[in-house]
C-alpha positions, -999 to 999 in steps of 0.1 A, spaced: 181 -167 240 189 -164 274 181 -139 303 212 -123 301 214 -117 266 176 -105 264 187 -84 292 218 -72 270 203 -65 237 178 -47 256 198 -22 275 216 -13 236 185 -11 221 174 21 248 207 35 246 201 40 211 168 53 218 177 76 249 204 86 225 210 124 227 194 142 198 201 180 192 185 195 165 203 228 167 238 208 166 229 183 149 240 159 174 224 126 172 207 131 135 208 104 112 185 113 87 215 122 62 252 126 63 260 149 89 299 163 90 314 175 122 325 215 121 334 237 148 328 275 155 345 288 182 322 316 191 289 299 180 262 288 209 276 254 199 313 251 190 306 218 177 284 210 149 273 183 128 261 197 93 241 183 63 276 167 38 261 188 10 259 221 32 298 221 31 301 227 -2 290 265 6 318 289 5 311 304 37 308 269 53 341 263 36 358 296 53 342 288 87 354 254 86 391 268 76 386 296 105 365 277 128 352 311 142 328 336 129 348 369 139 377 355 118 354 349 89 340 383 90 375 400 94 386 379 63 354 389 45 356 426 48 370 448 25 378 478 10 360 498 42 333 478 40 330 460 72 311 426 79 306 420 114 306 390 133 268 388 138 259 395 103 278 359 92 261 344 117 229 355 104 240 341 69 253 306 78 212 307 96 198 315 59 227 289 49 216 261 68 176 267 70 180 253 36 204 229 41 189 214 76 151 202 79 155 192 116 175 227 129 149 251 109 118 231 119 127 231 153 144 270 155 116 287 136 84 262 135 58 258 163 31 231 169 2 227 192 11 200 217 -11 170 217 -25 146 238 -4 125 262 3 118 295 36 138 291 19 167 280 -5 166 308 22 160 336 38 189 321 16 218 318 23 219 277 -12 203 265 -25 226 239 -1 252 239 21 263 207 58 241 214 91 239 191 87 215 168 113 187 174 111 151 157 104 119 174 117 88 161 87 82 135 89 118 122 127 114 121 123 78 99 99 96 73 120 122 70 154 103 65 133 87 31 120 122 23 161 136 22 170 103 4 151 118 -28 159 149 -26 194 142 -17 195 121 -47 181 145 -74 148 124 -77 111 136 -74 98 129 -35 68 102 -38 63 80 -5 34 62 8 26 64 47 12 34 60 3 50 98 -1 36 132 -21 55 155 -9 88 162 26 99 161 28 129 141 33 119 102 9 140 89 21 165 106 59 162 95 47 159 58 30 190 58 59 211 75 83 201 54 61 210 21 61 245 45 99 243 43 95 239 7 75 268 -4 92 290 26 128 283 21 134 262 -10 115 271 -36 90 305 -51 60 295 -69 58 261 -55 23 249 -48 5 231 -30 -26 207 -26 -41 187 5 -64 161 -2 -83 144 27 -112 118 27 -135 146 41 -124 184 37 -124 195 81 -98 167 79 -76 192 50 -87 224 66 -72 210 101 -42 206 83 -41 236 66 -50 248 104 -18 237 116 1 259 87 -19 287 94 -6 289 132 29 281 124 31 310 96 19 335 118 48 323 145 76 324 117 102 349 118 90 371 86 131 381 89 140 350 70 114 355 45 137 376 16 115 407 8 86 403 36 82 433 62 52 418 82 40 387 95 30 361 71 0 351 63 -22 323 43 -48 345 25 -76 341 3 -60 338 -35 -86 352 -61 -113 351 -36 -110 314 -30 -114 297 5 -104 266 -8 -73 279 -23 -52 306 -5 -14 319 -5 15 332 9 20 363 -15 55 369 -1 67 337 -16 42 334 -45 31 299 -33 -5 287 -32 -24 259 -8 -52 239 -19 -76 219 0 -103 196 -6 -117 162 1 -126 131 -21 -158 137 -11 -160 168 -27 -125 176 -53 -147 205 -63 -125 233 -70 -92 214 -61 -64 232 -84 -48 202 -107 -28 225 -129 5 245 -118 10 219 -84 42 206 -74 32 194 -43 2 171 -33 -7 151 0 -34 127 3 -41 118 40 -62 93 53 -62 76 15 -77 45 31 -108 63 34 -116 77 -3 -144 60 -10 -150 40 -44 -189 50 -60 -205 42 -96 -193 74 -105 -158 81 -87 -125 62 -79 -104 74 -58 -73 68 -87 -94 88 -112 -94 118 -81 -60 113 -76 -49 113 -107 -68 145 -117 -46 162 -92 -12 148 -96 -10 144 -136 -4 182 -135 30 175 -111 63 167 -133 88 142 -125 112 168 -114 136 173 -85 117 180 -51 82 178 -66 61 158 -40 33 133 -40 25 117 -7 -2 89 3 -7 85 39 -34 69 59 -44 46 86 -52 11 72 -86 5 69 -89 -36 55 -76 -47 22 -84 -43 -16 -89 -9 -14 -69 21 -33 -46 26 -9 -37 -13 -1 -31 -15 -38 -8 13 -36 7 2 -6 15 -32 -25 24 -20 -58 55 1 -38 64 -27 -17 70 -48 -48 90 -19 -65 65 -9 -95 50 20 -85 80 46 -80 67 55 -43 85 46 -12 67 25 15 70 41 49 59 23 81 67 30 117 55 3 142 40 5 173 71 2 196 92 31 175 73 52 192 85 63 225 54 69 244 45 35 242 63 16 272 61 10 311 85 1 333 92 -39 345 100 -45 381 109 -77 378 132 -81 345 138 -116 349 102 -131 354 91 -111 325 114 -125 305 103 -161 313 65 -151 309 71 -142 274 46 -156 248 65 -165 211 42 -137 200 61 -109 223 98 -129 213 88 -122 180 83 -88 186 117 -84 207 132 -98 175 122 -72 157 132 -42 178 107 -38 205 125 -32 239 112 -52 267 93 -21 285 73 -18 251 63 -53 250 52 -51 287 29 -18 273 15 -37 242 8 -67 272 -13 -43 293 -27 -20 266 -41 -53 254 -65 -65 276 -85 -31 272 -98 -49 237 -123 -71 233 -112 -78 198 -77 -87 193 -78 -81 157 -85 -47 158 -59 -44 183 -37 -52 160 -45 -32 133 -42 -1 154 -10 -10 173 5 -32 145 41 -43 144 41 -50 108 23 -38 74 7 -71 76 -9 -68 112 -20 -34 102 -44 -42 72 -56 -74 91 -96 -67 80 -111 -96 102 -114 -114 136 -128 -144 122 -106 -152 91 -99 -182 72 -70 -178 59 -36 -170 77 -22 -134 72 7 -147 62 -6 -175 38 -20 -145 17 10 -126 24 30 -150 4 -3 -151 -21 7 -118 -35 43 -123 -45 37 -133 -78 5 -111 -84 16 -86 -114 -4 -65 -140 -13 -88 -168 10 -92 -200 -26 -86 -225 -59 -70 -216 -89 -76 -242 -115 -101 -249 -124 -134 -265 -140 -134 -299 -156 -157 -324 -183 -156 -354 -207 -154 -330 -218 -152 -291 -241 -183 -286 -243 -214 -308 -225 -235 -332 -203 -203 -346 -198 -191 -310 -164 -218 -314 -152 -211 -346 -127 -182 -357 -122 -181 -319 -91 -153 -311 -83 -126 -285 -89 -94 -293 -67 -68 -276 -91 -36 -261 -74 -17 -226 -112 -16 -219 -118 -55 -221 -127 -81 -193 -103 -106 -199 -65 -102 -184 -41 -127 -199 -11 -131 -183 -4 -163 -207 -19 -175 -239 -24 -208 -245 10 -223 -270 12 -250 -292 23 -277 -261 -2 -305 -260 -8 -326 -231 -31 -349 -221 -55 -357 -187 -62 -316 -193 -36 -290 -192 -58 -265 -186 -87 -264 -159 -114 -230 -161 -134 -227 -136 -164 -207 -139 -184 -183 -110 -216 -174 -126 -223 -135 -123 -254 -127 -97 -272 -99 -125 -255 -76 -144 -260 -44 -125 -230 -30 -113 -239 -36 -81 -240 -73 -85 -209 -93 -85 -189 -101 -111 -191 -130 -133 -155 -147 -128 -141 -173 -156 -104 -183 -147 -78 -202 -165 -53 -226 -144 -24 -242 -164 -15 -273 -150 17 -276 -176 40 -279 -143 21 -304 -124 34 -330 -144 70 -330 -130 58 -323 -94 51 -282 -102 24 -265 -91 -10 -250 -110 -12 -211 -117 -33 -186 -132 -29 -174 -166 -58 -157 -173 -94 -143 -159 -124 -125 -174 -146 -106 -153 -178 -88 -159 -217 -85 -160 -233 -101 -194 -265 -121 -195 -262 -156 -182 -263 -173 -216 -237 -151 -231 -213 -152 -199 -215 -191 -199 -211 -194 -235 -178 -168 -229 -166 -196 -208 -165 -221 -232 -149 -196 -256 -120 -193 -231 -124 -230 -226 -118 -239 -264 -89 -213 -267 -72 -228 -238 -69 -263 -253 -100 -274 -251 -96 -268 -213 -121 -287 -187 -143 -267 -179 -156 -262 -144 -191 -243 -141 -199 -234 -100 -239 -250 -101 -253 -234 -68 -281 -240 -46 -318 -230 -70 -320 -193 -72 -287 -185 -49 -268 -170 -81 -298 -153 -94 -314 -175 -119 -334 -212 -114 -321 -245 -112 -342 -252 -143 -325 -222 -166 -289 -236 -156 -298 -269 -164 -311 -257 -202 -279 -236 -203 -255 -266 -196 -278 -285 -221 -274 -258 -252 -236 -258 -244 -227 -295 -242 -244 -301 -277 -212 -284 -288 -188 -287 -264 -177 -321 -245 -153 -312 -217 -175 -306 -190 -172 -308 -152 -198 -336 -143 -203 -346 -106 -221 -376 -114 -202 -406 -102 -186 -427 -129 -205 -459 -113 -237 -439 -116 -230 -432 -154 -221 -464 -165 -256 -474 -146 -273 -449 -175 -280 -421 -139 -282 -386 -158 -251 -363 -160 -255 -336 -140 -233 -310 -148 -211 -282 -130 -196 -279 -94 -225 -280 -67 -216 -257 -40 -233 -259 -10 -224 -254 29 -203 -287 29 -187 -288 -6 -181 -249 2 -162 -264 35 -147 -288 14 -127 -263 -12 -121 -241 12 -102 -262 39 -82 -277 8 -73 -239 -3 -57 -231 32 -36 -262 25 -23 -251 -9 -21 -213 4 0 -228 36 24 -251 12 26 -229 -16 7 -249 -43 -5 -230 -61 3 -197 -80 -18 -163 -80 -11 -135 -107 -44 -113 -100 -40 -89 -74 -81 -88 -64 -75 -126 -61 -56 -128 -31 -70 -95 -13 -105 -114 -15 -87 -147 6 -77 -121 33 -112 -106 35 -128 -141 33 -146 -153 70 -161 -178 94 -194 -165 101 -210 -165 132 -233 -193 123 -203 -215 110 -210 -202 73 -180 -191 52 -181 -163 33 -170 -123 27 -163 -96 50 -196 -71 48 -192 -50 15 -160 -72 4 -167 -97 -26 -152 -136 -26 -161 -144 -66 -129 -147 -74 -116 -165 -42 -141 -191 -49 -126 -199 -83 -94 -206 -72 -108 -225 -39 -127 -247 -68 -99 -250 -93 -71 -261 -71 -93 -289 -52 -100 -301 -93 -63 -293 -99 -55 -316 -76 -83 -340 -78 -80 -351 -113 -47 -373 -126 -19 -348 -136 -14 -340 -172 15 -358 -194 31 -345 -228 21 -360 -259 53 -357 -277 87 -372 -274 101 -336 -266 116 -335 -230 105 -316 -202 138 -306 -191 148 -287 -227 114 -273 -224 109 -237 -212 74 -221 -212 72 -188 -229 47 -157 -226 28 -155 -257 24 -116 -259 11 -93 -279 39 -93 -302 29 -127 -311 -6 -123 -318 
């Protein structure tokens, strides 16, 4: 791209921006349909309105009329005059519920926050009119396309920094309970209850500066006051509505019955103990709210690393199986954050691919030079860009010392799904001789084991299926899980690529878990089966005791991993079973894993799989390993099984049937 045409695109892009926006016309609004009307003897003669507000009678007659003296002489009758001001007053009460953007700023005041506008201006701290910035106006355009639509509201805010979405959720569930509905309720939910009373704070101050004229029926200034003697839960008796607050630190007393409205801020930050998940809180609360026209349900927070609650969330919607619509509003959409370039030209030649990246996708060249200098103020450019992020990707980066690209494990996820059958292996017994015959899968929604395929009736040789084992560290629940999981190879044979097809996880006794693995092994095919042998007393348990453990099992079962070299065998040397892992096979696995992440050879179905490559690190001291409090039992399975995948010679049918009329199938519960 040239310097002219930079220069172009960038002067459309801020005359979209510097666009004029009028809330009380309506001028400039695209968060829904907006038809032009015109009222001779309103404030503004032109008007844009909401599409659906015109099917309104008196919209109708205005828009016939174009004047509000006309309508009212029209309107009166039999001696009973209507006068000009009083249909004024009713298209108001017409629109109010018509028009977000014209009630919130007409009726609704803020505190001002913190910028150097404010400051240059005198208005820092002080109630203001609440209009919409560009963010505000983007949430708010997905919050009209359900309601609009007939649907119930559920969106998920994935925030950068500050630029008021909190805020604009919690004024339109005001506009809800104020203008739209009675007996709609409430609940705010924050990782630590100040953070929900400083949102019910910001209510509070805006109901006492509401026009009480509005309200049908009220006579005084309204007020949120103590329902039933509650502090927690309070209400606006005029409108029969009730807020809740509370934290996920302490849902005490949180109302989950009779709510049609919930938001979760800060979701990120629910924190996940022996005793509490944040879904288990969540779900408490919202279970109560019907799939109904404007019922509401919103998840917002900062993003703080991946894996957690509100990742998964964030994931699930992006992908479409959730119901909730992902909201996020980069860095440069929000107007405060640009500075002025004296010397256009030489900017545009000192442009890093990083920064034309980011003009590609809408930042203006003032906002790139912003992001430049706003830069250099962190020592960590990571964290930069999780608190300025242009992307949903940049802003749950977890790590300034990663392994594997963000984008790699980007791509990672797109086949991830819920699995097809969750239960557990069984046989006539959990050790032994018996512990491989009868074997089946039992189906329990409580189980360990997540199938995505069972094993068919297609036999191949040079193994079709690999299992690679990562033996569990204990079996508190504190320790990490004990990972077995199942790579079909069925693909590889025509030039495909391995994926996983199953994966049990959980804390038994050593002896039982390994003895689970050649279960799954035997099910499988009589799968190879790849046991992680670490370092004496790294996974818990001797040298010695693994060693007797791969002894009891290979009595019964013969396709084991063996890193003895075949020279060394055929010499009489020992087999020593298992993968050794170590700081140079570790190395080893690893660097092959960012290879088959970077060409797409491999495929992941398990969600926790591929959040644990994003949270996986170079140490300081070289090491690889997790992020502190993340876990990377899983990652290692798959960084072992694809360097076997790939190690060993690829499988081959066993039949005359050809590949090309073959087509896989799901073996589901139905079949079992």
């Amino acid at each position: 791209m040239t310097p002219s045409e930079y220069i172009k695109i960038n002067k459309q892009r801020w005359s979209k921006i510097n666009a004029p926006y009028n809330p009380i016309s309506g001028e400039g609004s695209d968060c829904c349909e907006r038809v032009e009307i015109r009222i001779n003897d309103a404030d503004y003669k032109v008007m844009y309105l909401p599409y659906k507000m015109m099917e309104e009678p008196l919209i109708i007659l205005l828009n016939k009329v174009n004047s509000f003296k006309k309508a009212a002489n029209l309107l009166s009758k039999n001696g009973a005059e209507i006068t000009a001001k009083e249909v004024a007053f009713t298209f108001i009460q017409i629109r109010i519920r018509y028009d977000f953007e014209f009630w919130a700023y007409s009726f609704v005041k803020i505190k001002e926050k913190l910028s150097d506008e404010a400051v240059k201006s005198g208005k820092l701290g002080k109630m203001i009119q609440f209009k919409l910035n560009r963010g505000q106006r983007k949430l708010l355009s997905r919050l009209y396309k359900a309601m609009l639509n007939g649907e119930p509201i559920r969106v998920i805010l994935l925030k950068a920094r500050q630029w008021g979405g909190s805020t604009l959720v919690q004024i339109f569930m005001m506009w809800m309970q104020l203008v739209i509905h009675k007996q709609w309720n409430s609940v705010i939910c924050a990782h630590v209850e100040n953070t929900a009373r400083i949102v019910r704070g910001m209510y509070t101050k805006a109901l006492k500066l509401y026009p009480f004229i509005l309200v049908e029926g009220s006579t005084k200034r309204l007020e949120l006051i103590p329902y039933e003697g509650s502090q927690k839960t309070r209400q606006v008796t005029e409108r029969d509505c009730t807020m809740s607050i509370g934290s996920a630190e302490k849902p005490e007393g949180m109302r989950g019955e009779d709510v049609n409205m919930a938001h979760f801020s800060e979701v990120a930050m629910f924190t996940t103990t022996s005793n509490k998940k944040p879904e288990d809180l969540i779900q408490s609360i919202v279970s109560g709210i019907p799939l109904v026209k404007d019922t509401m349900i919103v998840y917002e927070s900062t993003a703080k690393g991946v894996g957690n609650f509100f990742h998964r969330e964030w994931i699930r919607a992006k992908k479409g199986e959730s119901g909730f619509d992902p909201v996020f509003v980069a860095w440069f959409e929000i107007e405060s954050y640009s500075k002025e370039v004296k010397d256009i030209e030489e900017f545009i030649k000192s442009l890093t691919e990083e920064e034309k990246a980011m003009f590609r996708d809408g930042a203006t060249l003032e906002h790139i030079a912003w992001y430049r200098d706003k830069k250099k103020a962190y020592s960590d450019i990571w964290r930069f860009m999780s608190e300025f992020p242009s992307n949903d990707i940049e802003a749950f980066q977890s790590t300034g010392h990663r392994f594997y690209n963000i984008g790699d494990v980007e791509k990672l996820r797109r086949y991830c799904s819920e699995p097809s059958l969750v239960g557990d292996v069984m046989a006539d017994a959990v050790h032994g001789s018996k512990a491989l015959e009868n074997i089946k899968f039992q189906k329990d929604n409580q189980g360990h084991f997540k199938v995505w395929s069972l094993p068919d009736d297609v036999k191949m040789g040079n193994n079709r299926f690999v299992v690679v084992v990562d033996v569990n560290r204990g079996t508190s629940k504190k320790a990490d899980n004990g990972i077995i999981a199942v790579f079909d190879r069925y693909w590889m044979k025509e030039g495909g690529v391995p994926e996983i097809v199953a994966e049990w996880s959980g804390h038994i006794m050593m002896r039982f878990f390994i003895w689970k693995a050649v279960q799954i092994a035997k099910l499988y095919q009589n799968a190879l089966l790849v046991i992680e042998s670490n370092t004496p007393d790294s996974a818990g348990q001797s040298g010695f005791e693994m060693e007797s453990v791969f002894d009891e099992i290979s009595a019964y079962y013969d396709n084991l991993y063996s890193r003895t070299p075949a020279d060394q065998i055929k010499e009489g040397v020992p087999l020593k079973y298992g993968f050794h892992t170590n700081k140079s096979s570790k190395m080893m696995v690893c660097t092959h894993q960012q290879l088959v992440l970077a060409e797409d050879l491999y495929i992941e179905r398990c969600l926790d799989a591929a959040n644990e490559h994003d949270t996986f690190e170079v140490k300081d001291d070289g090491t690889l390993g997790a992020v502190d409090g993340a876990r990377d039992d899983r990652h290692i399975t798959r960084a072992i099984g694809n360097w076997i995948c790939y190690s060993i010679d690829r499988p081959y049918l066993l039949d005359d049937r050809k590949f090309e009329t073959y087509k896989k199938t799901i073996i589901n519960e139905a079949s079992l």
